[in-house]
Rosetta silent file (secondary structure, phi, psi, omega in degrees, C-alpha in Angstrom):
SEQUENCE: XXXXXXXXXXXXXXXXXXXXXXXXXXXXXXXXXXXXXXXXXXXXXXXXXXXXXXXXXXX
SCORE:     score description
SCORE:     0.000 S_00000001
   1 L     0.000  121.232  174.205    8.840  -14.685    5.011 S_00000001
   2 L   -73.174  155.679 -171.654    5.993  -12.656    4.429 S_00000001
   3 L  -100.524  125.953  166.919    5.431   -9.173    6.364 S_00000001
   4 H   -61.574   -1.239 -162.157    2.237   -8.368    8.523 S_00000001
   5 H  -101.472   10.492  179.604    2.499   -5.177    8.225 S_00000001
   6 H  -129.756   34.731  165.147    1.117   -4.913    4.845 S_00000001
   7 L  -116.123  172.859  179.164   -2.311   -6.514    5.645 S_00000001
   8 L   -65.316  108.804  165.099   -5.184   -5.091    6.936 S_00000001
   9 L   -74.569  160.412 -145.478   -4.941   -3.884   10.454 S_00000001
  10 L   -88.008  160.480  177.298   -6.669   -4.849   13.485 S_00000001
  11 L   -51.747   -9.254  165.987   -9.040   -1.940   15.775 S_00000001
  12 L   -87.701  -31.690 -156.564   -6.037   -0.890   17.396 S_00000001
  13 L   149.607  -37.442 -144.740   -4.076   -0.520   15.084 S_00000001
  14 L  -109.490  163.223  171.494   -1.926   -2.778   14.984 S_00000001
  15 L   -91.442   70.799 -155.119   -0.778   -5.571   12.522 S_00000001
  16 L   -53.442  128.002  177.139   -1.818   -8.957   14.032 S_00000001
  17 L   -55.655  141.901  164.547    0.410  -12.067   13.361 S_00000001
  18 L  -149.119 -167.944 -154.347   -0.690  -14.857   11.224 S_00000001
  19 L  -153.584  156.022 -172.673    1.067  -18.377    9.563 S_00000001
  20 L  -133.013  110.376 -178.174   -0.003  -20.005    6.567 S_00000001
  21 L   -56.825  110.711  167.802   -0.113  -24.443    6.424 S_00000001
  22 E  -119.731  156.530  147.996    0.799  -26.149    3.443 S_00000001
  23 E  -119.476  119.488 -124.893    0.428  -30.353    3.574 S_00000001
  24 L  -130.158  -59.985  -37.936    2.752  -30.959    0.873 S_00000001
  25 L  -154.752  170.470 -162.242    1.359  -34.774    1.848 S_00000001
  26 L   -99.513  -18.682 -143.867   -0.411  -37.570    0.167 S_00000001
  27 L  -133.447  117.334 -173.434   -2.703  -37.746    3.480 S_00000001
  28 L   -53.068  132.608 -169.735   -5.450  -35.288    5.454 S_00000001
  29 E  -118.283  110.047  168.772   -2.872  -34.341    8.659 S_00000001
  30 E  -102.613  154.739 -159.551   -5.652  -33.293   11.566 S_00000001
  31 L  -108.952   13.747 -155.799   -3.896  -30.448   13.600 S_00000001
  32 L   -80.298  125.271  160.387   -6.256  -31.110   17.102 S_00000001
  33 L    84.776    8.002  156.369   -3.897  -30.709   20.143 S_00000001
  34 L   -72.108  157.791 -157.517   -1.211  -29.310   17.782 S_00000001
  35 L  -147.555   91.571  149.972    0.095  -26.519   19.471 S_00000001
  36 L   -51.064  156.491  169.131    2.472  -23.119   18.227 S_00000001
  37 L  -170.780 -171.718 -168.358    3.654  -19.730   20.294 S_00000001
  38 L  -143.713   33.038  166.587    6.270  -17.205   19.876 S_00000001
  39 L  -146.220  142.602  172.117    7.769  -17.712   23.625 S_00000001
  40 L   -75.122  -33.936 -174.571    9.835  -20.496   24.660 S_00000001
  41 L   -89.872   13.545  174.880    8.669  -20.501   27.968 S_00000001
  42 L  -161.544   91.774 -174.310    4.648  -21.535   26.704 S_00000001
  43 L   -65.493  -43.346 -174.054    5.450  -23.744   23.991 S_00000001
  44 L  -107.810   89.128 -173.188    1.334  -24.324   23.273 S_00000001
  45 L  -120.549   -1.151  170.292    0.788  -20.801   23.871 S_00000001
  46 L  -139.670  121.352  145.081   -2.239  -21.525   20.615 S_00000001
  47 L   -99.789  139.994  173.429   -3.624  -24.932   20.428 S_00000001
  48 L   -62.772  143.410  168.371   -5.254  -25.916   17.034 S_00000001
  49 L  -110.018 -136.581 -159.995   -8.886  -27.213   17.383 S_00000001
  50 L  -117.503   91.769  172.642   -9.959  -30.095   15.423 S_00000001
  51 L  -141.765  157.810 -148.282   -8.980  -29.068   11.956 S_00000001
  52 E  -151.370  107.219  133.462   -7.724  -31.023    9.488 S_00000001
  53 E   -26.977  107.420  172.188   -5.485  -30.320    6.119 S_00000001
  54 L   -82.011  173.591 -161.826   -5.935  -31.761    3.271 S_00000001
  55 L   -75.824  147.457  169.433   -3.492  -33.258    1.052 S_00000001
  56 L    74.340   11.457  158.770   -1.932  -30.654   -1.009 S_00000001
  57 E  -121.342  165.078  161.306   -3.440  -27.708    0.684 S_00000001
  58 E   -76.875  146.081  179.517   -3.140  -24.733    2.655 S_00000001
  59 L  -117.533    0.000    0.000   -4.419  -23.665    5.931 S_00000001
C-alpha cells in the first residue's frame, strides 16, 4: 500500500487520499455509478462519473 504522505500536499497542509485502477481485463470496464468511501455508514460516499478503463490500464 502506498503512503500519502509522501506526495505533494494540499493548501492546508495536509496529505489528501487517493487510489490507483488497474483493469487487468480484456474489456473497457465504465466506472459511471460506481461508487467508493472510507465509512461504512455512506457506502457511495464518491461516485465515479462516466469514465471508463481501458483494458490493461490504470486509472
Amino acid at each position: 500500500m502506498a503512503s500519502n504522505d509522501s506526495t505533494v500536499a494540499d493548501d492546508e497542509g495536509q496529505w489528501p487520499d487517493w487510489i490507483e485502477l488497474y483493469n487487468g481485463g480484456n474489456e473497457t470496464v465504465n466506472l459511471s455509478g460506481w461508487g467508493i468511501s472510507d465509512d461504512p455508514e455512506r457506502p457511495y460516499r464518491w461516485v465515479f462519473p462516466s469514465v471508463e478503463i481501458g483494458p490493461s490500464s490504470y486509472l
